[in-house]
DODOKOL-522345 format. One record per residue: x, z, y of N, C-alpha, C, O, CB in turn; residue number from 1; residue in three letters. Coordinates in Angstrom, 3 decimals. Glycine has a CB too. Layout:
<atom n_east="X" n_up="Z" n_north="Y" ca_east="X" ca_up="Z" ca_north="Y" c_east="X" c_up="Z" c_north="Y" o_east="X" o_up="Z" o_north="Y" cb_east="X" cb_up="Z" cb_north="Y" num="NUM" residu="ALA"/>
...
This chain:
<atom n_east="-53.926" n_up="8.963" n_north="-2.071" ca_east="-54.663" ca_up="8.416" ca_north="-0.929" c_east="-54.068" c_up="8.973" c_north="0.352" o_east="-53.655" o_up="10.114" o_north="0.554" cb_east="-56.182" cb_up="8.750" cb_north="-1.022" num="1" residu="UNK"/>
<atom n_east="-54.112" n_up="7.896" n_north="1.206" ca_east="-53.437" ca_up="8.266" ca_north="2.521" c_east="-54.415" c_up="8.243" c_north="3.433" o_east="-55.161" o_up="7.269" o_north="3.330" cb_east="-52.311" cb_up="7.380" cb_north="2.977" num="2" residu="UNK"/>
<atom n_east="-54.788" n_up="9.415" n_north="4.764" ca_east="-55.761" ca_up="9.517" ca_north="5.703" c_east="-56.260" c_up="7.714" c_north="5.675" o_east="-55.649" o_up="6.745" o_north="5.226" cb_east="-55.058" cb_up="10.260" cb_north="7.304" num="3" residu="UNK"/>
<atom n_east="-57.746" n_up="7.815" n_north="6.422" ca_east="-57.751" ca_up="6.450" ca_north="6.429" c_east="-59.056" c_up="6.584" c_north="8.061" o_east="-59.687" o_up="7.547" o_north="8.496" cb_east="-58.346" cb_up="5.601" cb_north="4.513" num="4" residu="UNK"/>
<atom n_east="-58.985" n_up="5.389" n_north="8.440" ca_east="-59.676" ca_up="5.565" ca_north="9.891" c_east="-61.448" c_up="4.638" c_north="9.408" o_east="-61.687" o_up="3.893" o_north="8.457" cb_east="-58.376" cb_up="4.474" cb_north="11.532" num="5" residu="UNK"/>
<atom n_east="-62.195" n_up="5.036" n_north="10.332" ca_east="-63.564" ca_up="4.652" ca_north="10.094" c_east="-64.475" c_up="5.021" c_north="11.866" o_east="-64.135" o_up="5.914" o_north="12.642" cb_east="-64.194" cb_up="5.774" cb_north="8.503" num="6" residu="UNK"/>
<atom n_east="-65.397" n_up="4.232" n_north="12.037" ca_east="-66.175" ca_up="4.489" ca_north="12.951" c_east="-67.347" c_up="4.433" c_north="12.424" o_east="-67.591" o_up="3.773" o_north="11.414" cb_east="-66.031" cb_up="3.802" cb_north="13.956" num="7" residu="UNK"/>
<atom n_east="-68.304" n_up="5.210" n_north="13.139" ca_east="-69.879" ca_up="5.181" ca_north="13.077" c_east="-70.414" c_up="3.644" c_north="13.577" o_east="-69.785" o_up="3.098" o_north="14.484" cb_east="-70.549" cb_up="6.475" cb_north="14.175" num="8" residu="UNK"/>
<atom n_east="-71.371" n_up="3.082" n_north="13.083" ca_east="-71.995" ca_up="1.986" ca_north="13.852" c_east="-73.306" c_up="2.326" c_north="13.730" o_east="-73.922" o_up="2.605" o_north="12.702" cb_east="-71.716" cb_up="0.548" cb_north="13.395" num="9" residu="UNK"/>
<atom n_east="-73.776" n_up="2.273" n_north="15.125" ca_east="-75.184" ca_up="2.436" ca_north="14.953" c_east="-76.216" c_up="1.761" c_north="15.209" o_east="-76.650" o_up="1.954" o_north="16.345" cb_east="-75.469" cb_up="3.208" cb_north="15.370" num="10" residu="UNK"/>
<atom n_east="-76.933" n_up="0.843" n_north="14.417" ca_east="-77.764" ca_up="-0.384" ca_north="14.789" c_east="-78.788" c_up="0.468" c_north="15.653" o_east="-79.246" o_up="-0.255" o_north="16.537" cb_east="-78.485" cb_up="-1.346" cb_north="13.387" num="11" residu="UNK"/>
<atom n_east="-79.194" n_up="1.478" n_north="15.694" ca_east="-80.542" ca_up="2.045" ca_north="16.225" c_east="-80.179" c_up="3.340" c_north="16.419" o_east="-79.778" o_up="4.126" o_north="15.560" cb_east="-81.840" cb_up="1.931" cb_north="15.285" num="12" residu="UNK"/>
<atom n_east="-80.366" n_up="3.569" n_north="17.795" ca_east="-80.565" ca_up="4.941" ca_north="18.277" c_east="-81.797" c_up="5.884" c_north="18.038" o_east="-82.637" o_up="5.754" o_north="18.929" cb_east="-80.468" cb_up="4.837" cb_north="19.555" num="13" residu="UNK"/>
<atom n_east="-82.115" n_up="6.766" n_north="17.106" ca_east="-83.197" ca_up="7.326" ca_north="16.859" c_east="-83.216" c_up="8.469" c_north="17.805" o_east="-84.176" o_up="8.408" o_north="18.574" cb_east="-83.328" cb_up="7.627" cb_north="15.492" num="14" residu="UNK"/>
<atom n_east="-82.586" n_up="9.300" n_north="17.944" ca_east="-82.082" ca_up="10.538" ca_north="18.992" c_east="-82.297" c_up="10.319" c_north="20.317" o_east="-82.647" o_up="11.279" o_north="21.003" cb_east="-80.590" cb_up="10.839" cb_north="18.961" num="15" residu="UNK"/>
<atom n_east="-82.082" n_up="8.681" n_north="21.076" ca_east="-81.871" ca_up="8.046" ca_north="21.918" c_east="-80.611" c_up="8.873" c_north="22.799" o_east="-80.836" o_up="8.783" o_north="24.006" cb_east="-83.164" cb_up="7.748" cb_north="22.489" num="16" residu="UNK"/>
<atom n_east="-79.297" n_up="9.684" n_north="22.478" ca_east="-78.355" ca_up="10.467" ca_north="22.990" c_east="-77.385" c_up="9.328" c_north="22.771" o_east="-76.738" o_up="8.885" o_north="23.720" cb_east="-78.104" cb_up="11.937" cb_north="22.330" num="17" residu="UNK"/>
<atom n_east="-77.242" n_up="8.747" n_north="21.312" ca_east="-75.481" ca_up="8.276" ca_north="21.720" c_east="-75.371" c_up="6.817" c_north="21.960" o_east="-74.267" o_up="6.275" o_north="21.999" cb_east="-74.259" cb_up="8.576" cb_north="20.355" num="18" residu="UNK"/>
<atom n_east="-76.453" n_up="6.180" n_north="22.120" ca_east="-76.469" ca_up="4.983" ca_north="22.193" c_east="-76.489" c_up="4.049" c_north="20.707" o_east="-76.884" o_up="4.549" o_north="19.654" cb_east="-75.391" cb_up="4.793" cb_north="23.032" num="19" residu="UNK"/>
<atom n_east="-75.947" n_up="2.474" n_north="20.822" ca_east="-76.049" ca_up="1.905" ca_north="19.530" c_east="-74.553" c_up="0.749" c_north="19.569" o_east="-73.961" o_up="0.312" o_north="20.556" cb_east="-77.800" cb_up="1.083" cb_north="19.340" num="20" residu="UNK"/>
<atom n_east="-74.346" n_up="0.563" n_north="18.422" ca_east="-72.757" ca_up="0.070" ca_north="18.528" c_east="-72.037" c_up="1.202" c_north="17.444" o_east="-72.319" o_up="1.883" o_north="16.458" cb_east="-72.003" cb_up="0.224" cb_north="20.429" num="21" residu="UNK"/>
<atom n_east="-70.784" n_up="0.858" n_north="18.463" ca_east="-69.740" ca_up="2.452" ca_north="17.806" c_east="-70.054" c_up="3.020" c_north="18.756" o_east="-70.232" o_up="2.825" o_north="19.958" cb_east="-67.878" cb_up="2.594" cb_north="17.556" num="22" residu="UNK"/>
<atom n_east="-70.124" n_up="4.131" n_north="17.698" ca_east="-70.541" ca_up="5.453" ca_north="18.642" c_east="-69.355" c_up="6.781" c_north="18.336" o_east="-68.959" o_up="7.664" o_north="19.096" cb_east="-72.385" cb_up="6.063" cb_north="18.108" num="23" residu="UNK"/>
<atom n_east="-69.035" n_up="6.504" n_north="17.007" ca_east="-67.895" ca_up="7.774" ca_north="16.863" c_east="-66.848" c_up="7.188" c_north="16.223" o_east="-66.975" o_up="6.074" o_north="15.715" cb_east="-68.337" cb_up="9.150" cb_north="15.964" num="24" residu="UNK"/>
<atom n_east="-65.563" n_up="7.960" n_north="16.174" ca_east="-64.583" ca_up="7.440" ca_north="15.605" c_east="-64.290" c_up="8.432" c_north="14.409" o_east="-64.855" o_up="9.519" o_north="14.291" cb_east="-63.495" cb_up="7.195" cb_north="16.584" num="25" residu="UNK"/>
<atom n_east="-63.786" n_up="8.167" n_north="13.944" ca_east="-63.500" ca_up="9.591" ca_north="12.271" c_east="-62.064" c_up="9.252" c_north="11.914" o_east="-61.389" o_up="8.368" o_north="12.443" cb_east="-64.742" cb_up="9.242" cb_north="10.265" num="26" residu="UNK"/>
<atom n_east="-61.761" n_up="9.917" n_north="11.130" ca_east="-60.421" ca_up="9.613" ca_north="10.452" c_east="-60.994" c_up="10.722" c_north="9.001" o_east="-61.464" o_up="11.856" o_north="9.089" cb_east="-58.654" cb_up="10.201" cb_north="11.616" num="27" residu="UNK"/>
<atom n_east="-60.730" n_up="9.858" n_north="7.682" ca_east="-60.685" ca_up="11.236" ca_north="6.359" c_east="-59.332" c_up="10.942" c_north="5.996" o_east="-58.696" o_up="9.914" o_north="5.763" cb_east="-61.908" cb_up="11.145" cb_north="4.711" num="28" residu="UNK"/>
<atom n_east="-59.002" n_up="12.635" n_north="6.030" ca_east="-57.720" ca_up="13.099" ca_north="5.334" c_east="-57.592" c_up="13.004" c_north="4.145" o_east="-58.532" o_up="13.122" o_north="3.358" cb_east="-57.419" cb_up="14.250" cb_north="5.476" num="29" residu="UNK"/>
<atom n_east="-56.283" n_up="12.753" n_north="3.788" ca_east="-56.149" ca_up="12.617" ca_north="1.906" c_east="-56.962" c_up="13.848" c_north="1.162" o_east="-57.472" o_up="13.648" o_north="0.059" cb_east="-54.224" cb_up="12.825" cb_north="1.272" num="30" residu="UNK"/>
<atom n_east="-57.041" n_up="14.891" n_north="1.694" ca_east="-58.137" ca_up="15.640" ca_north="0.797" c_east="-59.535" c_up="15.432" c_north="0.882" o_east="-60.415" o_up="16.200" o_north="0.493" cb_east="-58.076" cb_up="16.962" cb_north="0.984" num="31" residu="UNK"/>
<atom n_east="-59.657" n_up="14.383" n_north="1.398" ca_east="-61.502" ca_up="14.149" ca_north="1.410" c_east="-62.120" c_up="14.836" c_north="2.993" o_east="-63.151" o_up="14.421" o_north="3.523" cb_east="-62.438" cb_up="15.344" cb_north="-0.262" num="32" residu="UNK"/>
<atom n_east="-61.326" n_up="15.846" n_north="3.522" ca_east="-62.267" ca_up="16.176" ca_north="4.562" c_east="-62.148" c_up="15.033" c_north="5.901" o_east="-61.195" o_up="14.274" o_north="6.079" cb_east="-61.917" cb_up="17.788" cb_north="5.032" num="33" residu="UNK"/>
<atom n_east="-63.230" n_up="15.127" n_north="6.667" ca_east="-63.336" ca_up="14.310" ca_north="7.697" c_east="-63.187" c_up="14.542" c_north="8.948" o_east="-63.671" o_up="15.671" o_north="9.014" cb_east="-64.211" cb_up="13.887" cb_north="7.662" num="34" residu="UNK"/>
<atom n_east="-62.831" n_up="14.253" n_north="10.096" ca_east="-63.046" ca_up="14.620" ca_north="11.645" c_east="-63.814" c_up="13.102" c_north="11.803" o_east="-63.828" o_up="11.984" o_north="11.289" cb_east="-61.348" cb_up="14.975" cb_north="12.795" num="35" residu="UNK"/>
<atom n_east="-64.467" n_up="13.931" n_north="12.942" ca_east="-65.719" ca_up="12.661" ca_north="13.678" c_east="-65.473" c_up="12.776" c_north="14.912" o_east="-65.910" o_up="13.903" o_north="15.146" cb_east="-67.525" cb_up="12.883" cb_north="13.527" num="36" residu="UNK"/>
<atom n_east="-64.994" n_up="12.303" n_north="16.042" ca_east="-64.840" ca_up="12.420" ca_north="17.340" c_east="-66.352" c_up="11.287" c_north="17.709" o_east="-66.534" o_up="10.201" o_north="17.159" cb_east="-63.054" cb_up="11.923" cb_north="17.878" num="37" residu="UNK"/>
<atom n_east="-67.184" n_up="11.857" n_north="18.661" ca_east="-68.196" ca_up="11.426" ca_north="19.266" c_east="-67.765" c_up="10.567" c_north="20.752" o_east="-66.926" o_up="11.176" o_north="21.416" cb_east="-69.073" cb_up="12.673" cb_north="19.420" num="38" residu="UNK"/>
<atom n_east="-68.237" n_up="9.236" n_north="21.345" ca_east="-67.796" ca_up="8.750" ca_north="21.913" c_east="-68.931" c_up="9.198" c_north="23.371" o_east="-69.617" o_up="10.219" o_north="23.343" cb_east="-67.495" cb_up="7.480" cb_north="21.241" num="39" residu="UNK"/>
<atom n_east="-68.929" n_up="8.231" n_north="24.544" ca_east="-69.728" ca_up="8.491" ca_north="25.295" c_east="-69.682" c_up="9.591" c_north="26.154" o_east="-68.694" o_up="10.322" o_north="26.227" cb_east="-70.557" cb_up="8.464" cb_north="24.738" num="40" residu="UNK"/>
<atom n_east="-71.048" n_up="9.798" n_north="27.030" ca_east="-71.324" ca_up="10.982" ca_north="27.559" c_east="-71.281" c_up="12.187" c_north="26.680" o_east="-70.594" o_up="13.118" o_north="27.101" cb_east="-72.481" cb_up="10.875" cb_north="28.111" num="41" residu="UNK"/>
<atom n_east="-71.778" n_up="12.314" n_north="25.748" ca_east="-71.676" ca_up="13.979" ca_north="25.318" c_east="-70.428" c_up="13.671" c_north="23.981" o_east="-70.613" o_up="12.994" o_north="22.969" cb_east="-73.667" cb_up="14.857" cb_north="24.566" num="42" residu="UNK"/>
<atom n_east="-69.337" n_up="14.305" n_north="24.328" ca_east="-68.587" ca_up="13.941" ca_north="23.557" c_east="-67.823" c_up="15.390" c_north="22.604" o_east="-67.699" o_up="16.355" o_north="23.359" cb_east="-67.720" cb_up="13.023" cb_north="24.430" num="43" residu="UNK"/>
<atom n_east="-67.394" n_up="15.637" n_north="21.362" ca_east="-67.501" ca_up="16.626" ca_north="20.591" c_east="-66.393" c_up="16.262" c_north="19.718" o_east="-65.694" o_up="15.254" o_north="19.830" cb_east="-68.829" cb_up="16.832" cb_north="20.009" num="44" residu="UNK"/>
<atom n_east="-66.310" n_up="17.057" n_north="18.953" ca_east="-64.905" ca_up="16.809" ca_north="17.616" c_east="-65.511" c_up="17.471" c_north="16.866" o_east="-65.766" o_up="18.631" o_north="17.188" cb_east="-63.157" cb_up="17.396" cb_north="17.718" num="45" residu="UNK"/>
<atom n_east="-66.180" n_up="16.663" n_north="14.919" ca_east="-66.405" ca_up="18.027" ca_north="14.283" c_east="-66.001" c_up="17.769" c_north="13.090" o_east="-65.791" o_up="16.557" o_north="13.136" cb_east="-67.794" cb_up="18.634" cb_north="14.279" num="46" residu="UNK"/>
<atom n_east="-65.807" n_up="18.048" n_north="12.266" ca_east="-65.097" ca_up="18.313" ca_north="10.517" c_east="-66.120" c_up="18.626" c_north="9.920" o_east="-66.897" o_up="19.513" o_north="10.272" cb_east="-63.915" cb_up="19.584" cb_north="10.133" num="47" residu="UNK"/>
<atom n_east="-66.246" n_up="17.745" n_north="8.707" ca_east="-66.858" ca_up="17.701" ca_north="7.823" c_east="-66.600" c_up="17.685" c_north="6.289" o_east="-65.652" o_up="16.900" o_north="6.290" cb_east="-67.314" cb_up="17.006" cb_north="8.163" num="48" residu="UNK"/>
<atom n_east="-66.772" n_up="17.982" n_north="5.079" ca_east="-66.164" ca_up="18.327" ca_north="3.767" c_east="-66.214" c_up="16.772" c_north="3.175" o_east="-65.722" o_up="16.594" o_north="2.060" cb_east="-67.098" cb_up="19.611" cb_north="2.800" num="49" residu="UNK"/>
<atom n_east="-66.704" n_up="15.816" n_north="3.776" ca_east="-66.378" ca_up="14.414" ca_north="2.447" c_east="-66.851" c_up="13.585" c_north="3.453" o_east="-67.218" o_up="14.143" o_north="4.487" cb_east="-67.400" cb_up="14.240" cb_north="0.605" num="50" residu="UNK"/>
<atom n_east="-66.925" n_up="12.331" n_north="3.378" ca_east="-67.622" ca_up="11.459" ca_north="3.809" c_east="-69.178" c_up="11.277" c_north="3.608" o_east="-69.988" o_up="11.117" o_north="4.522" cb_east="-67.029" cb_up="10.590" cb_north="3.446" num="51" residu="UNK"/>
<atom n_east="-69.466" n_up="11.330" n_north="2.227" ca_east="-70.374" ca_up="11.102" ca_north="2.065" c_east="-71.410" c_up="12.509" c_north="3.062" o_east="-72.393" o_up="12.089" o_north="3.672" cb_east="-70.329" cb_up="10.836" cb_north="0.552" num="52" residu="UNK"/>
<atom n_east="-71.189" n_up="13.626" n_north="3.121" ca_east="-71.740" ca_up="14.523" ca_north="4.253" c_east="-72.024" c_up="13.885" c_north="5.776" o_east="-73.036" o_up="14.114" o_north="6.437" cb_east="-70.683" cb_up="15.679" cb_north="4.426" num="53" residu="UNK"/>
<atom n_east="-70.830" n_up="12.977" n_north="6.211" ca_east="-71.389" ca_up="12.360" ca_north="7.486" c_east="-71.999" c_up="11.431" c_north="6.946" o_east="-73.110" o_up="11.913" o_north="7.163" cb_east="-70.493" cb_up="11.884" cb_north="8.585" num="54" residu="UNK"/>
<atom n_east="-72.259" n_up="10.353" n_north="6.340" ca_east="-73.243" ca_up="9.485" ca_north="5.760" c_east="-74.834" c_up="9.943" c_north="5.739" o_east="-75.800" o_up="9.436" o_north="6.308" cb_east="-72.776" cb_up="9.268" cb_north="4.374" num="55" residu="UNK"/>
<atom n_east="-74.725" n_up="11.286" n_north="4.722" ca_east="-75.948" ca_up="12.160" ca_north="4.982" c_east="-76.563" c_up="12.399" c_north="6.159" o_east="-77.733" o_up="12.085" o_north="6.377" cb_east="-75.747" cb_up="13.273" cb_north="4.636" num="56" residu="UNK"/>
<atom n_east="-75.588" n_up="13.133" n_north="7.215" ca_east="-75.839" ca_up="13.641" ca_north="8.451" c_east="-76.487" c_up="12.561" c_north="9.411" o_east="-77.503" o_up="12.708" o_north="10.090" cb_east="-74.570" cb_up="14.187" cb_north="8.984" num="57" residu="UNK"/>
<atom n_east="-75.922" n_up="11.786" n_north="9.345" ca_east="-75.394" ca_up="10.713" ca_north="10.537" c_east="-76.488" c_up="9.204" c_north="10.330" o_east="-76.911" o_up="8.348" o_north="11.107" cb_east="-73.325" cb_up="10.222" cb_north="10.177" num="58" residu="UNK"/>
<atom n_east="-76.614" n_up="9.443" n_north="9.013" ca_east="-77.228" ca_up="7.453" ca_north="8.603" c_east="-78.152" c_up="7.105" c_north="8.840" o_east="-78.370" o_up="5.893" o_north="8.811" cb_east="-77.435" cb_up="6.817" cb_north="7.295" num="59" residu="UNK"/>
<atom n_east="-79.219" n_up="8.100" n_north="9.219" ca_east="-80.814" ca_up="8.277" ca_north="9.630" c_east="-80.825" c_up="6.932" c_north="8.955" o_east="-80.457" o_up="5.936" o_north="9.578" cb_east="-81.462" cb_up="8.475" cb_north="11.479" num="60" residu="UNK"/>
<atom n_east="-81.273" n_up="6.857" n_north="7.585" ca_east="-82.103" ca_up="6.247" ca_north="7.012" c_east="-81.653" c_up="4.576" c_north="6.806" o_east="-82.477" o_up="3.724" o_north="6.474" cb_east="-83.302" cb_up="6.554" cb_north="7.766" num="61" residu="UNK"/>
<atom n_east="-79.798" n_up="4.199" n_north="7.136" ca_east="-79.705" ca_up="3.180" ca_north="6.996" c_east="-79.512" c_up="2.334" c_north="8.302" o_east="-79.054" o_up="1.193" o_north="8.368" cb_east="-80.600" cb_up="2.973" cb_north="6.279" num="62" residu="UNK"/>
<atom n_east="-80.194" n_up="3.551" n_north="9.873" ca_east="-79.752" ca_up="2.960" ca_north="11.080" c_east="-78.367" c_up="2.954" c_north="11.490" o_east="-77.942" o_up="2.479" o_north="12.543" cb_east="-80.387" cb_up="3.495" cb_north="12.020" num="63" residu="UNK"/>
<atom n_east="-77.824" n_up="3.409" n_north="10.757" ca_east="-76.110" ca_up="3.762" ca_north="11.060" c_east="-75.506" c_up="4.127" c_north="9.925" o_east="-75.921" o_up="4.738" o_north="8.941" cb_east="-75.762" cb_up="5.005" cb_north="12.086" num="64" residu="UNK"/>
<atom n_east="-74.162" n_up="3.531" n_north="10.281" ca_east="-73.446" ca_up="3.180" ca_north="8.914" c_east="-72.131" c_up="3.230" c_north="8.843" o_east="-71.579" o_up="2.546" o_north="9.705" cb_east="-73.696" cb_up="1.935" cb_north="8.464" num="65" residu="UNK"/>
<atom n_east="-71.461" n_up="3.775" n_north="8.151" ca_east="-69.651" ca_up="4.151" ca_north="8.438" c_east="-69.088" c_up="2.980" c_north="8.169" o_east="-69.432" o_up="2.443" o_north="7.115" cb_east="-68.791" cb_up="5.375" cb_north="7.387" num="66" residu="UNK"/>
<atom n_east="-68.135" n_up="2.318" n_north="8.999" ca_east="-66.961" ca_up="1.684" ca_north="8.821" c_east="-65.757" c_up="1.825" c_north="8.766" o_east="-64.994" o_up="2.264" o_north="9.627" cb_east="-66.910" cb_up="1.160" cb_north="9.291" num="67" residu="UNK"/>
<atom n_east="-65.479" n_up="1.328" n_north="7.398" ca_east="-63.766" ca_up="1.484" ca_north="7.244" c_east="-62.943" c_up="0.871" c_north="8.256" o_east="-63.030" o_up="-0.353" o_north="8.345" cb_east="-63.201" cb_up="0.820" cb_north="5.924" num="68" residu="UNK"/>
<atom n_east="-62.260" n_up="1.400" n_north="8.937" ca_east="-61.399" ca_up="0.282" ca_north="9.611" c_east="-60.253" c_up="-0.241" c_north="9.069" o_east="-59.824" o_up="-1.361" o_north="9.349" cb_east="-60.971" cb_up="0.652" cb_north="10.772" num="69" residu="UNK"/>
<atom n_east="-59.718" n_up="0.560" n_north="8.268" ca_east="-57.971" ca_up="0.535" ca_north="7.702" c_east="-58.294" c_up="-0.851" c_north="6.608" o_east="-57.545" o_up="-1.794" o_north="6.352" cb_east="-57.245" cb_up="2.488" cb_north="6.557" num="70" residu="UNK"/>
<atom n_east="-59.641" n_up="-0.576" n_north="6.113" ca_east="-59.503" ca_up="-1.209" ca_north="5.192" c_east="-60.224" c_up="-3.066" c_north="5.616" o_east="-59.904" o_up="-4.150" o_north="5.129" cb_east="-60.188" cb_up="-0.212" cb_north="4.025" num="71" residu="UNK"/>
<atom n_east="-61.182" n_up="-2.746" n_north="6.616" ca_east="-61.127" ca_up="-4.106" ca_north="7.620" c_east="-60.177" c_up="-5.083" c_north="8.032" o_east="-60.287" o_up="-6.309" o_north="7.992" cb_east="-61.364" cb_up="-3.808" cb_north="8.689" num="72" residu="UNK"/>
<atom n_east="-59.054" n_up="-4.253" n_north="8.509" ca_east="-57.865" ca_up="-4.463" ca_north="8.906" c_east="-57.297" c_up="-5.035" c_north="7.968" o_east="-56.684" o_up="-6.052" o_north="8.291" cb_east="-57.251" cb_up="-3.493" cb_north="9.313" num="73" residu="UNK"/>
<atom n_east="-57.266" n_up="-4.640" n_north="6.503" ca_east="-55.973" ca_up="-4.965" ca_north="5.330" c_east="-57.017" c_up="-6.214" c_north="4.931" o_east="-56.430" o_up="-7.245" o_north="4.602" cb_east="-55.452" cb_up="-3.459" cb_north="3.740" num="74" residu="UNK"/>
<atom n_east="-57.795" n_up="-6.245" n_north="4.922" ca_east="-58.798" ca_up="-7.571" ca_north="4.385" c_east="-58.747" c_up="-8.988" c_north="5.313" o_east="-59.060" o_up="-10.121" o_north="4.948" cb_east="-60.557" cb_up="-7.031" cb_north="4.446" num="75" residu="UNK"/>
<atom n_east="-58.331" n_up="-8.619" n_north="6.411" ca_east="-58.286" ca_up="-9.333" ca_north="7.354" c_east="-57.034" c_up="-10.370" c_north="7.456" o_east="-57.058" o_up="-11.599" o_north="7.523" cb_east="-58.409" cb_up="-8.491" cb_north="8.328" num="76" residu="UNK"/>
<atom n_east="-56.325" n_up="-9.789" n_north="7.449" ca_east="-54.541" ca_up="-9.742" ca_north="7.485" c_east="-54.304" c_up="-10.314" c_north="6.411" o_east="-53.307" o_up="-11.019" o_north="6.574" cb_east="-53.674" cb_up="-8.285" cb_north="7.485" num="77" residu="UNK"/>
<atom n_east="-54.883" n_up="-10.424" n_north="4.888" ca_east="-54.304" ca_up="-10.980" ca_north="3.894" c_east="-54.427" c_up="-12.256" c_north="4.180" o_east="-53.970" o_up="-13.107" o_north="3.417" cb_east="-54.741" cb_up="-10.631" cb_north="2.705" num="78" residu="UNK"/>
């Protein structure tokens, strides 16, 4: 597996801080770990051990939801 790119989408702001849309950008490295760059006004860089951890963190319940992009992209294009 080769790094692959993904953004946060967030139908609903529960926090009301990052807004709704894309809100972060990520990239996971071939070993599973993640970076999340936060978009907007308060903006941050943080690493995380898998995806599924920002899923946990991040999904409040289904209001927000990771997107593949790499793989958007290759689906698209065929």
């Amino acid at each position: 597996m080769s790094a692959r790119r993904f953004v946060l989408y967030r139908r609903e702001d529960v926090s009301g801080l990052s807004g709704e849309g894309i809100v972060a950008e990520g990239v996971q490295f071939s070993n599973g770990k993640c970076a999340l760059s936060w978009l907007g006004p308060l903006t941050s860089v943080v690493v995380y051990d898998d995806i599924e951890v920002v899923r946990k963190v991040h999904g409040h319940d289904g209001k927000t939801e990771v997107r593949l992009v790499d793989c958007l992209e290759e689906s698209t294009s065929q």
